[in-house]
N, C-alpha and C positions, 0 to 999 in steps of 0.2 A: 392270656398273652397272644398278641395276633401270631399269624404265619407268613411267608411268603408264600405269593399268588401262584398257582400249579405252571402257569407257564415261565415264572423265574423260575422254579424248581426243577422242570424241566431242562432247562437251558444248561442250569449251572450241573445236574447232574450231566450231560454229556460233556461239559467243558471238563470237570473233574473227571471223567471213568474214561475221555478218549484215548490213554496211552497207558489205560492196565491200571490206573489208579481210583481208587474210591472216594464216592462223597460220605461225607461226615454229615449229618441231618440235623445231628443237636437236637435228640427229643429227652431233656434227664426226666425221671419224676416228678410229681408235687409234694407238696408234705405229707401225701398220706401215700405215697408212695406209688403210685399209680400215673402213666402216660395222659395228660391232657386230651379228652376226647377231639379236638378241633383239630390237635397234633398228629392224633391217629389219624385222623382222615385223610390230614392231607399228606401223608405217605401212603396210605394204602390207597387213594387216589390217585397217587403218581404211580405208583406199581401198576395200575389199570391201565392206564392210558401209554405208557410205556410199553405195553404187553412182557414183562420180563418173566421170566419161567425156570424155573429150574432147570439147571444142568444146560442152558440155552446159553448162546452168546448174548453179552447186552447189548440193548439197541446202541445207533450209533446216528448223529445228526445228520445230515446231508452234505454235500461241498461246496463250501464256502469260495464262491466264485470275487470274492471285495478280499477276501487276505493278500496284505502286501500291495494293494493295489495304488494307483497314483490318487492324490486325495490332496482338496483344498477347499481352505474356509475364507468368508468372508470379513473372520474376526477370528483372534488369536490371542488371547490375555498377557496382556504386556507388551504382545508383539515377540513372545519367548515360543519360537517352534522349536527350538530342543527340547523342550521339553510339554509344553501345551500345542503342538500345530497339529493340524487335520490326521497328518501321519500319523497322529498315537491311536485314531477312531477304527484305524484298522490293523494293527500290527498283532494281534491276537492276545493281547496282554489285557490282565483284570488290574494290574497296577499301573498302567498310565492310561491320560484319559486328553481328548483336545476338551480347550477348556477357551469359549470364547468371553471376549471384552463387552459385546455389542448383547444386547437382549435379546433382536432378534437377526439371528445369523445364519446362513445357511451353511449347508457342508456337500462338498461334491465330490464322488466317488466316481474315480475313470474303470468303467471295465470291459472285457473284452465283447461285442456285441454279439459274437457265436453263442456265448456261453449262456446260459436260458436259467433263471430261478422262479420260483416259486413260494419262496418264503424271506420274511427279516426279521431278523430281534436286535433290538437297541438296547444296552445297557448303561444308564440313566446314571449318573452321578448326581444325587440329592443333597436336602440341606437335612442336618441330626439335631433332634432336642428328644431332651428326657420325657418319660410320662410323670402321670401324676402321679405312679406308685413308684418312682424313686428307682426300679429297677431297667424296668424294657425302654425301647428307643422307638420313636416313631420317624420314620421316614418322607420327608417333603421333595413334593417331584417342583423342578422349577417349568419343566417344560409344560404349558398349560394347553397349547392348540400348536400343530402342525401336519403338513403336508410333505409326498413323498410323491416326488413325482422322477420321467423318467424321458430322457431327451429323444425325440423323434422326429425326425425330418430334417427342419430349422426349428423346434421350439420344445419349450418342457409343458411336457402332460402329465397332469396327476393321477394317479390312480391309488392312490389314498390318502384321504382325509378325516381326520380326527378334531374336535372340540370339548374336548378332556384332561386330564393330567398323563404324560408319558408310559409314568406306573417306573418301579425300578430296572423291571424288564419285559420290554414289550415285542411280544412275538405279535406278528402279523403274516397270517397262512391265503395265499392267492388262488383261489377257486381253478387258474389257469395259468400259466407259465407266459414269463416275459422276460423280451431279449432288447439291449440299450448299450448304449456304449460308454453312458454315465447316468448317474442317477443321484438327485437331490434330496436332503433333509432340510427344509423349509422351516422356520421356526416362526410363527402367527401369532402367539402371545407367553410369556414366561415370568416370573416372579423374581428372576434375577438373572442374571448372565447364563445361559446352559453353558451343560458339560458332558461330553459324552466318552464311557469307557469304550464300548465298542461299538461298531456298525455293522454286521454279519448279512449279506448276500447271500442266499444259500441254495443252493438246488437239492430240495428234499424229493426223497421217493418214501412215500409211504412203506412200512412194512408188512 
């Protein structure tokens, strides 16, 4: 049975553990009773890189500099922003999501230009179908190619580009810290309308 990729698991465990609460991992046995080696790893991989320790505090993500932030899209599914507009991409919720009309639509987050990030993870609303064993679910990213670029001057520059699938949640870590006073999700090719649950700006400090 696959897994999710160490940097969804990453994410989702500080989204889960940020106010004293725990993740649920969902690793049960097989029939012989025994944790799926692929499953082990990829918890005792995320223990790694997480550095968690005993009797230690847990780690904790960065500050999210896009929470709450002014935010608009190009495209809005139905034209319904109560409940699909730009606004849901940042409101910190895993249960709403902007959700555009157009294939390919961009998303623009107003933020404050002092504030300096380092890092972004996008969580990706996909399409579900079953596998061929009747049980697990395979996950389809719609977003196929896009750009993140970040306004300077008079114009927008990129500073990254991907020619890939989104992935469900894509962390993206910046060698160097950059400061904007908005910043765009470009969308270059996709397989049906995107959707996105979140947009997170973040000013990480290693630990």
């Amino acid at each position: 049975m696959p897994v999710r990729d160490l940097d969804e698991l990453e994410e989702l465990f500080y989204w889960c553990t940020d106010k004293g609460n725990t993740l649920v991992i969902n690793v049960p046995p097989d029939k012989t009773g025994r944790i799926r080696e692929n499953e082990a790893d990829a918890v005792i991989s995320l223990g790694r890189r997480l550095k968690i320790q005993k009797n230690k505090p847990l780690p904790k993500n960065g500050t999210f500099i896009s929470f709450a932030a002014g935010a608009s899209a190009s495209s809005v599914y139905q034209s319904d922003h109560l409940h699909y507009g730009a606004q849901m991409a940042v409101d910190g919720g895993m249960q709403t999501r902007w959700a555009s009309e157009d294939s390919l639509p961009e998303l623009v987050i107003q933020l404050n230009e002092k504030d300096r990030f380092n890092k972004i993870s996008i969580f990706e609303y996909c399409d579900v179908k079953s596998s061929a064993d009747g049980f697990s679910n395979v996950r389809i990213n719609r977003i196929q190619s896009y750009t993140i670029d970040i306004w300077k001057d008079t114009s927008w520059n990129t500073i990254y580009t991907i020619d890939e699938p989104m992935g469900d949640c894509k962390v993206i870590r910046f060698p160097r810290y950059y400061q904007t006073s908005k910043i765009r999700l470009k969308v270059l090719r996709s397989t049906a309308p995107p959707s996105i649950y979140e947009f997170n700006v973040i000013d990480f400090k290693e630990k």
